[in-house]
Each structure stands twice: as structure tokens, then as C-alpha cells.
C-alpha positions as CSV (number, residue, x, y, z in Angstrom):
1,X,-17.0,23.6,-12.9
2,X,-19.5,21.7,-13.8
3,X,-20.0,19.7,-10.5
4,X,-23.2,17.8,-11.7
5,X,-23.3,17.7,-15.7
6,X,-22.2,14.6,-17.0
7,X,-20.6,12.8,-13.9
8,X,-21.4,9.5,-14.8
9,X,-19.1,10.1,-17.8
10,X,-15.6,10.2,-16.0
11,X,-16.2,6.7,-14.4
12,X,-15.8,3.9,-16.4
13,X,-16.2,0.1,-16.8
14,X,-12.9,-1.2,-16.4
15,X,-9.4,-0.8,-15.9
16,X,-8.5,-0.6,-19.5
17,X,-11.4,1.7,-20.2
18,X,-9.9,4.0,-17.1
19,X,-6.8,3.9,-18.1
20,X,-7.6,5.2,-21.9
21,X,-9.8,8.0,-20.4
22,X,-7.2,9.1,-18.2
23,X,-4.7,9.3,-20.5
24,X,-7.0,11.2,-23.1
25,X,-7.7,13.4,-20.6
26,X,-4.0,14.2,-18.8
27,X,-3.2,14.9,-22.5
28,X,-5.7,17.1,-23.3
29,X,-5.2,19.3,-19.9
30,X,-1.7,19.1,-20.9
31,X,-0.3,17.2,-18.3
32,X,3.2,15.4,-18.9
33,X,2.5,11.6,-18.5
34,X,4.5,8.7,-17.3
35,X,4.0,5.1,-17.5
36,X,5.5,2.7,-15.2
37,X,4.8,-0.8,-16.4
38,X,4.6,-3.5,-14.1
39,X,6.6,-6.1,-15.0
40,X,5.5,-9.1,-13.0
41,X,1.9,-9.9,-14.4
42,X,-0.6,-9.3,-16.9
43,X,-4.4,-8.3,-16.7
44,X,-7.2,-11.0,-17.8
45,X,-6.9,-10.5,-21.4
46,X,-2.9,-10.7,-21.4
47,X,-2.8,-6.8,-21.5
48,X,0.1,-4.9,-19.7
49,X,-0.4,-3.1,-16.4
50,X,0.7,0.1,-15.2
51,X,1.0,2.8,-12.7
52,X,0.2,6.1,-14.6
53,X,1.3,9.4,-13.0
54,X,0.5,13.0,-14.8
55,X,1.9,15.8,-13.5
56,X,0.6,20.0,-14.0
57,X,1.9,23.2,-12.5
58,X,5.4,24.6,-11.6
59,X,7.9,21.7,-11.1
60,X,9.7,24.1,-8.5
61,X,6.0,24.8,-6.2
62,X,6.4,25.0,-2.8
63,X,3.2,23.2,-2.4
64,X,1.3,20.2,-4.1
65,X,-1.7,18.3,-4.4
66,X,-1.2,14.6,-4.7
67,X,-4.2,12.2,-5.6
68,X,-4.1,8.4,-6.0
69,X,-6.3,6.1,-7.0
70,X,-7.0,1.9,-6.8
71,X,-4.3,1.7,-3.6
72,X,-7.1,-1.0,-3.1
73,X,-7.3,-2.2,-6.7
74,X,-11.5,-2.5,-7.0
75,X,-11.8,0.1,-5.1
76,X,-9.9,1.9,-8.3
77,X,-13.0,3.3,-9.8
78,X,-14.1,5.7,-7.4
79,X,-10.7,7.1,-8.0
80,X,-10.2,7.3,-11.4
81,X,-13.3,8.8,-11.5
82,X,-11.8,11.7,-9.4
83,X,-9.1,12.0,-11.5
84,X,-10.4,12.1,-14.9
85,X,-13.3,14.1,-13.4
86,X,-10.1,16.7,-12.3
87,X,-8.5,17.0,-15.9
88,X,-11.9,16.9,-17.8
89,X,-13.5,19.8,-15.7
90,X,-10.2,21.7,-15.9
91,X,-10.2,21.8,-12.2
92,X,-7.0,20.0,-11.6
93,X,-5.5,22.9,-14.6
94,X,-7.1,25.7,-12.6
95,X,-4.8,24.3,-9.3
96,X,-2.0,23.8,-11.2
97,X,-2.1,27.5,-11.3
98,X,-0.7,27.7,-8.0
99,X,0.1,24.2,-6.7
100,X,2.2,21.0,-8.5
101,X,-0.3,18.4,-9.1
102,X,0.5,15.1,-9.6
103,X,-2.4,12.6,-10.2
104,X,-1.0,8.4,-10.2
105,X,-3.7,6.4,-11.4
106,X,-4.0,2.6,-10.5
107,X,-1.4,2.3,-8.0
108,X,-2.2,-1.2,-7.8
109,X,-2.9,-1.8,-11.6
110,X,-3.0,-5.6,-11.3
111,X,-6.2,-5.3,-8.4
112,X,-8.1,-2.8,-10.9
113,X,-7.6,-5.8,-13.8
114,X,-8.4,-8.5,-12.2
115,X,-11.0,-7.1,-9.6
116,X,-9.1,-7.3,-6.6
117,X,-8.7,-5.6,-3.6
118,X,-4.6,-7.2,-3.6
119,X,-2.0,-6.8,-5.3
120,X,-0.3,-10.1,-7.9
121,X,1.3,-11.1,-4.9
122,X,-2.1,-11.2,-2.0
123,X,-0.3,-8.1,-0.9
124,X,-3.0,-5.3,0.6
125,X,-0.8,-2.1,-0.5
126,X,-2.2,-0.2,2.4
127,X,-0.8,-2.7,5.3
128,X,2.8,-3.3,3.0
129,X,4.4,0.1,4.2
130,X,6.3,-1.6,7.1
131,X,9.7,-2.4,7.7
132,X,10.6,-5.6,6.5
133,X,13.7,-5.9,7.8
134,X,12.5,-6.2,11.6
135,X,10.0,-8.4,13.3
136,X,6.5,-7.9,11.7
137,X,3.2,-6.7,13.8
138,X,1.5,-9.4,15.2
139,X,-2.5,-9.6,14.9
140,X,-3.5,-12.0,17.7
141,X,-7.4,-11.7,16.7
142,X,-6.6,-12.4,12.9
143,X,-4.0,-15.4,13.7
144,X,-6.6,-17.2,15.7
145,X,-9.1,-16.6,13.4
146,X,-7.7,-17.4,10.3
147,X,-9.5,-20.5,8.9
148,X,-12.3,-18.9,9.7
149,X,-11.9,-15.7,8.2
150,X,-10.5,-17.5,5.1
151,X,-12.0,-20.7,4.4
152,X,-10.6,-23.1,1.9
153,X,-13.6,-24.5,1.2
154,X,-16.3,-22.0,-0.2
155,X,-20.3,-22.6,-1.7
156,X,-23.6,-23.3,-0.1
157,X,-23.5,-25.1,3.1
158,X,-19.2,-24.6,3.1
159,X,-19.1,-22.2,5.3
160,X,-21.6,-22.7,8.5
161,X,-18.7,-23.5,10.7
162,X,-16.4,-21.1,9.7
163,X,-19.0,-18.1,10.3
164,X,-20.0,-19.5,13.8
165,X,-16.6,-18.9,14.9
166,X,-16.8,-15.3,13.9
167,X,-20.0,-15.0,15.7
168,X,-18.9,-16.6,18.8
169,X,-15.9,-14.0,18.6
170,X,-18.9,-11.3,17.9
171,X,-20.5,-12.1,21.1
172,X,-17.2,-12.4,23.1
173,X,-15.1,-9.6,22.4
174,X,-17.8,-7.4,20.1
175,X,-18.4,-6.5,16.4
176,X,-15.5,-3.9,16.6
177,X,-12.7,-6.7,17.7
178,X,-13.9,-8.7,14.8
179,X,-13.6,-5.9,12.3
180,X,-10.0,-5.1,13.8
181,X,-8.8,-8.5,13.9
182,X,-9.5,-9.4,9.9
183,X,-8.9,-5.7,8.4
184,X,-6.3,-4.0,10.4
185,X,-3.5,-5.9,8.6
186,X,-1.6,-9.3,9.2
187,X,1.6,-10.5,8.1
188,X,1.7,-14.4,8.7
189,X,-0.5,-16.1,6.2
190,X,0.0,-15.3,2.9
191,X,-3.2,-16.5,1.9
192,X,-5.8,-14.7,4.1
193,X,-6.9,-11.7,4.0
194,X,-5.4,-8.0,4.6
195,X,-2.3,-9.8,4.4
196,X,0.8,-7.2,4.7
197,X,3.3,-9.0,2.8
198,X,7.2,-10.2,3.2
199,X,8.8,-7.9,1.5
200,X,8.2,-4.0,-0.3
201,X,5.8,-4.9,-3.6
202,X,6.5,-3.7,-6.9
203,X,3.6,-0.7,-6.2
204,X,4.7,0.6,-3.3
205,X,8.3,0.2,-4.2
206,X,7.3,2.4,-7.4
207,X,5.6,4.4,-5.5
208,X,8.1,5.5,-3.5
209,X,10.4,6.2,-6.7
210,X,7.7,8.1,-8.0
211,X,7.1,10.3,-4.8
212,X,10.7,11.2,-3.7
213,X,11.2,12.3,-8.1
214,X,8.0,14.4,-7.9
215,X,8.6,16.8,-5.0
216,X,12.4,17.1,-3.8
217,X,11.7,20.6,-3.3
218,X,8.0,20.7,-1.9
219,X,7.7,22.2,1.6
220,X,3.6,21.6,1.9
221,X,1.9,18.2,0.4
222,X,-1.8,16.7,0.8
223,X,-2.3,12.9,-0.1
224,X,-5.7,12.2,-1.1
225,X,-5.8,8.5,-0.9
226,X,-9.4,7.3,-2.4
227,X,-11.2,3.8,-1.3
228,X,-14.8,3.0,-1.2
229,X,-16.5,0.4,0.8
230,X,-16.8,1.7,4.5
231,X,-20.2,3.5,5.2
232,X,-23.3,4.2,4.2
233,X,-23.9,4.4,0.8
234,X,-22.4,7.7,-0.8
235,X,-21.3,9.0,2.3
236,X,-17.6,10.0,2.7
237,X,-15.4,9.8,5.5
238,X,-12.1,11.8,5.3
239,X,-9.7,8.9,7.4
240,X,-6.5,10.1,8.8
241,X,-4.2,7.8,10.9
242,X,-2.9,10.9,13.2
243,X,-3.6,11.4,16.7
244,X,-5.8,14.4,17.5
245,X,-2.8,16.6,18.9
246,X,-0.3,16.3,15.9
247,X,0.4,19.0,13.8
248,X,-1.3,17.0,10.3
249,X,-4.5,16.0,12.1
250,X,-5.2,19.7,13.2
251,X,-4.8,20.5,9.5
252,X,-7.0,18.4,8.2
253,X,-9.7,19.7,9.9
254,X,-9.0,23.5,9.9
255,X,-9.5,22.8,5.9
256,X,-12.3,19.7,5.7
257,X,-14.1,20.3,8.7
258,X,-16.0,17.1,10.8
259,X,-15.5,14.8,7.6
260,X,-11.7,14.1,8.9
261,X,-12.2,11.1,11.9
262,X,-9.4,9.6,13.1
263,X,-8.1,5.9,13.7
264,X,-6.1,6.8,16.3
265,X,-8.9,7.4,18.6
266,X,-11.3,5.2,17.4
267,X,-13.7,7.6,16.5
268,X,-13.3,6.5,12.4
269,X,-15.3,3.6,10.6
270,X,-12.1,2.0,10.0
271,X,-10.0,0.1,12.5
272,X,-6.4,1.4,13.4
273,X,-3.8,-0.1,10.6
274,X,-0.4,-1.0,10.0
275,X,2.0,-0.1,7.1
276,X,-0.6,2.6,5.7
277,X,0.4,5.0,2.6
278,X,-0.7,7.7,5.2
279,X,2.4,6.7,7.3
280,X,4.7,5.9,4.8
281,X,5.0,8.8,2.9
282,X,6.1,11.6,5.5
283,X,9.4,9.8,5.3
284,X,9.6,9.4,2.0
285,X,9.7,13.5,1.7
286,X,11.4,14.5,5.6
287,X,11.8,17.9,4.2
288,X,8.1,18.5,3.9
289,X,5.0,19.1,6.0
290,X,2.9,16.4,4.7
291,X,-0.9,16.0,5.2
292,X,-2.1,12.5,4.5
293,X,-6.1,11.7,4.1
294,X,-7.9,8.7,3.0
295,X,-11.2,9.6,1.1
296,X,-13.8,6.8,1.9
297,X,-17.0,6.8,0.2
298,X,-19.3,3.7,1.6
299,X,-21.0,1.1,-1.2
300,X,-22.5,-1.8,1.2
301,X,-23.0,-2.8,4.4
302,X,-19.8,-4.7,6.0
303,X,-21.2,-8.6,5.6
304,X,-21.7,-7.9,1.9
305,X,-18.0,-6.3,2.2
306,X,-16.8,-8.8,3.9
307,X,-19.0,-11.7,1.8
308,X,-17.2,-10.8,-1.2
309,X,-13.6,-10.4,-0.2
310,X,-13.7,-14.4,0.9
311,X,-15.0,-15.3,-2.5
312,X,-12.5,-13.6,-3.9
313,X,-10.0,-14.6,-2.0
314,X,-11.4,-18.5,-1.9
315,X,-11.3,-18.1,-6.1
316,X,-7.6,-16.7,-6.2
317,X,-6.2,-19.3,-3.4
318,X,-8.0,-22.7,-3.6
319,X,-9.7,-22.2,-7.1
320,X,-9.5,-21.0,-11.1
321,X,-9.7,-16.9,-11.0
322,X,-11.0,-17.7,-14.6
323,X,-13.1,-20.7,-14.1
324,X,-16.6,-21.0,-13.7
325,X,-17.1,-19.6,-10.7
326,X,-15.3,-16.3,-11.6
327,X,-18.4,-14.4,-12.8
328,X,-20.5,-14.6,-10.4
329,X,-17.4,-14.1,-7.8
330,X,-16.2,-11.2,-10.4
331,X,-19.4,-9.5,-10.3
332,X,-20.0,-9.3,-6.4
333,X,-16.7,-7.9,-5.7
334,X,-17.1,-5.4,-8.4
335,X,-20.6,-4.3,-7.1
336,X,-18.9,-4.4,-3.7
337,X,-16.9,-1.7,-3.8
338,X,-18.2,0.3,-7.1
339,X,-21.7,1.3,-6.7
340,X,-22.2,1.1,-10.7
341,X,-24.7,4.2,-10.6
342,X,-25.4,7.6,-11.8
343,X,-26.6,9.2,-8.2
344,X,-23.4,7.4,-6.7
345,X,-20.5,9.0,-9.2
346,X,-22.4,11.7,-8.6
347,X,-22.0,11.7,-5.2
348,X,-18.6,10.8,-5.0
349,X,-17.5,13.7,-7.9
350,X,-19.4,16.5,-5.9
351,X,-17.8,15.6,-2.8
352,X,-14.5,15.3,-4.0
353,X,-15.0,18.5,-5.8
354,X,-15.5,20.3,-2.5
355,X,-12.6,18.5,-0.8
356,X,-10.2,19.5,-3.3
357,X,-11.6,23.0,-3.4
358,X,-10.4,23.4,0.2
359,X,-7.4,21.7,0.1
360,X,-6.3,24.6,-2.5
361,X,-7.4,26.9,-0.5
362,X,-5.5,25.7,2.5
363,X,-2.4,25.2,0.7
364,X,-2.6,28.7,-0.5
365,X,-3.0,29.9,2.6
């Protein structure tokens, strides 16, 4: 299906270039399209935002294939680049044949506008699927790490203190205790990092909407869920937050193989989260046997990561997000999590390919 012709073509250079290819492109495969605008916020040049979901096959299918993209709003153009890649190629047509597939592009539209990983409110989507109405998770490491982690003051010689802290923790507790304490999600300071949130965002919340309308009748459903940043460049890790003995886990590897690692074990680049998509949707849909996967496809090494989500978050909190610092803070993130090159969509669109391949196949089956 034309795995390597033309792969740089389906990724794009911003959110309102992705979201006029994906539209061209669920119209001409025929999709039916929906827009959900969000109505809280605008992008950088004042234009709206939205969560666009198209939809192929049998309404009535017993299984389905859903794919979302910028959960992590940067990390959106990996994923859009799936998704246009699916209508353009006729791939996500030639499913349709046997499967409902449902395709919601820019989860978190206001991230993909305005380069960020959060959501309008600081809100990481992928820690906000908690229940709000009981005591939150506590993350000892992040809470007494905080300042350190995110520094109000940011610029050469800013942050010398704030990063021998993390080293000390480094050294006391090891570079995997740092990684969980600042990523695995935190719902006391609203303007740090991984931050969880108060309350259900507007994405999620539409999310949800969108998910219980698409498959009241499905019986089988895969998630794929794609973010970049973890691993070696090009690589991908297929994440799932299941323990080895439960019935989704053993799924995903009867279909994908050694690719599928799992948080629950430790054995997965990412630390162990709270309030993921993966855990929030099986009871959005209790009626169906749901099979939940993070694609992640690595950019940079963690510092640089890391490096560019305190700018970012320094320029949103204590700064202008559109003064002179932005740029330069614009184009780190960017480069952070979008590896802006032809061997890398390329990479990223063959893989994916495969991965979907099998997940049809399984579902069939």
C-alpha cells in the first residue's frame, strides 16, 4: 500500500496544516466527519480548535479499530501522520471492509496549536482519567521535588540549583525514581509538570461522548494511542498498562509480538501512570473486550525531553507564550517530540503500517 512512497507527505507542519489534510483525506476515502469545537480557547493566530473524528465501515461491526492522535498535543504529529497516511493509502478503507474504524484527530487540539504537551488548562490528558470525586493519587517523589522539577526562574545560570537537586535524587534513589516521580502523573500543583488536573477536561470529557456514541454495540475494540518521545530515535515501543496475566495484555502480544512491554512490570521505557486513556476507556464501553496500546516512537534522549518540557512550561507559567522567548522555546519543544525528517515519518508510517496490519488480522480472527 505503498508503505515507503511518499511518506513524508502525510505529515505536516502544523496543526492547521494537519487538520486540512485530514479532513481532505477522510473526505476523499469517504469517511463521515465530525467536528467537535472546543469552546474554551483559541490557537496562536486566533483560529478555532477541534477534536476531529471520521468514521468508515459498518456502524453495526462487531469489532473496531480506534486510532487517536495528539493525546499529548506535540506529540500530535506522529499521529496525524498515521492517520492521514491510513485514508491516503486506502488502508484504513480496506479495514473498513471488515472492522468500524474510527480515526479522532487532535484529541488535545489546543497542545497541537500551541506546541504543547498540555491541554488550555496544564492538564496532561493522559494522567486526567481519574476520579475526581475522591482523594487524588499522591506522588511523594514529584511533591518534594517540585521547585526543582519546575523552576520559576529559567535562562543561563537559572537553573544550577534546581538541577542539583535532581542529581542528588539521581544518586539517592536512581535515574528510574526520578523519571517516575516527574512523569507518572501528579495532581497538587497546577503549575508543574504531568499535572493530572481537578476536574474531567473538555478533551477527555469529549472524548468520552465520542467513544460511548461510536461503539454501543462493539464486542472487540483496539486503541491505538500514538506519542513520541521515549526511546531511541525511530524505534517504537507498543506500551500497555496491563499486568502480564490479564486477558488484554496476552492479546496484545499474540497480535504485536515483543514490541508490547508493560508498565505494570516495569519492563516498559515509561514509568507506571495514573488516569491513562488505556484505563479509562474499558469502562467507558463495559460491554466490550477492549485492547488498549500506546504506540511510542522515540525522538531524543530524556534530558533533551525533559530540557524542553521546563521551558515550556517556565514560558506558559511565569512568562509571555508569545514573547520573545517563544521561538526559540517553540522550536525545541517541536523538535522534541517531532523528528522533522524524511527517514523518521518514514519510520514511524512503516511501523505503524505493520501494527495495524495485525491488529486486522487479530480482530478478524
Amino acid at each position: 500500500m505503498g508503505r515507503l512512497m511518499g511518506a513524508s507527505d502525510y505529515f505536516s507542519r502544523d496543526y492547521s496544516d494537519a487538520r486540512a489534510k485530514f479532513h481532505d483525506a477522510a473526505s476523499a476515502a469517504g469517511a463521515s466527519l465530525t467536528a467537535h469545537l472546543n469552546p474554551h480557547v483559541k490557537g496562536p493566530g486566533g483560529e478555532d480548535l477541534a477534536m476531529d473524528v471520521a468514521v468508515l465501515g459498518d456502524p453495526n461491526a462487531a469489532s473496531a479499530l480506534l486510532v487517536t492522535s495528539a493525546t499529548h498535543g506535540v506529540e500530535g504529529f506522529a499521529g496525524s501522520g498515521v492517520q492521514i497516511a491510513m485514508l491516503k493509502t486506502g488502508l484504513a478503507k480496506a479495514a473498513a471492509e471488515n472492522l468500524k474504524v474510527v480515526l479522532i484527530h487532535a484529541l488535545n487540539p489546543y497542545g497541537f496549536a500551541w506546541l504543547r504537551r498540555v491541554n488550555e488548562d496544564n492538564v496532561d490528558l493522559n494522567r486526567n482519567a481519574v476520579d475526581h470525586g475522591a482523594p487524588h493519587p499522591v506522588n511523594a517523589g514529584y511533591r518534594e521535588l517540585a521547585s526543582a522539577i519546575a523552576p520559576r526562574e529559567w535562562g543561563k545560570g537559572k537553573t544550577a540549583a534546581p538541577n542539583a537537586v535532581l542529581r542528588q535524587y539521581v544518586q539517592d534513589n536512581g535515574a528510574f525514581a526520578l523519571q517516575e516521580a516527574i512523569s507518572a502523573g501528579q495532581y497538587e500543583f497546577p503549575d508543574g509538570l504531568y499535572f493530572g488536573g481537578q476536574f474531567e477536561t473538555w478533551s477527555l470529557g469529549t472524548f468520552g461522548h465520542v467513544v460511548r456514541r461510536a461503539f454501543p454495540r462493539t464486542r472487540n475494540l483496539v486503541l491505538l494511542d500514538v506519542h513520541t518521545g521515549l526511546g531511541a530515535r525511530g524505534a517504537l515501543e507498543m506500551i500497555s498498562e496491563w499486568a502480564p496475566e490479564s486477558p488484554a495484555y496476552r492479546r496484545a502480544r499474540d497480535w504485536w509480538g515483543e514490541r508490547v512491554k508493560t508498565t505494570a512490570t516495569g519492563e516498559s521505557l515509561s514509568a507506571h501512570l495514573s488516569g491513562t486513556l488505556d484505563t479509562f476507556i474499558p469502562g467507558l464501553l463495559p460491554h466490550a473486550e477492549v485492547t488498549p496500546i500506546a504506540l511510542e516512537y522515540g525522538t531524543h534522549p530524556t534530558e533533551v525531553i525533559f530540557h524542553a518540557l521546563r521551558a515550556d512550561n517556565w514560558l506558559h507559567q511565569h512568562a509571555d507564550p508569545q514573547g520573545p522567548e517563544a521561538p526559540a522555546i517553540k522550536a525545541e519543544i517541536r523538535d522534541a517530540f517531532y523528528a522533522d525528517a524524511d527517514d523518521w515519518k518514514t519510520l514511524v508510517w512503516q511501523q505503524a503500517e505493520d501494527v495495524i496490519e495485525a491488529t486486522v488480522k487479530g480482530l478478524k480472527a
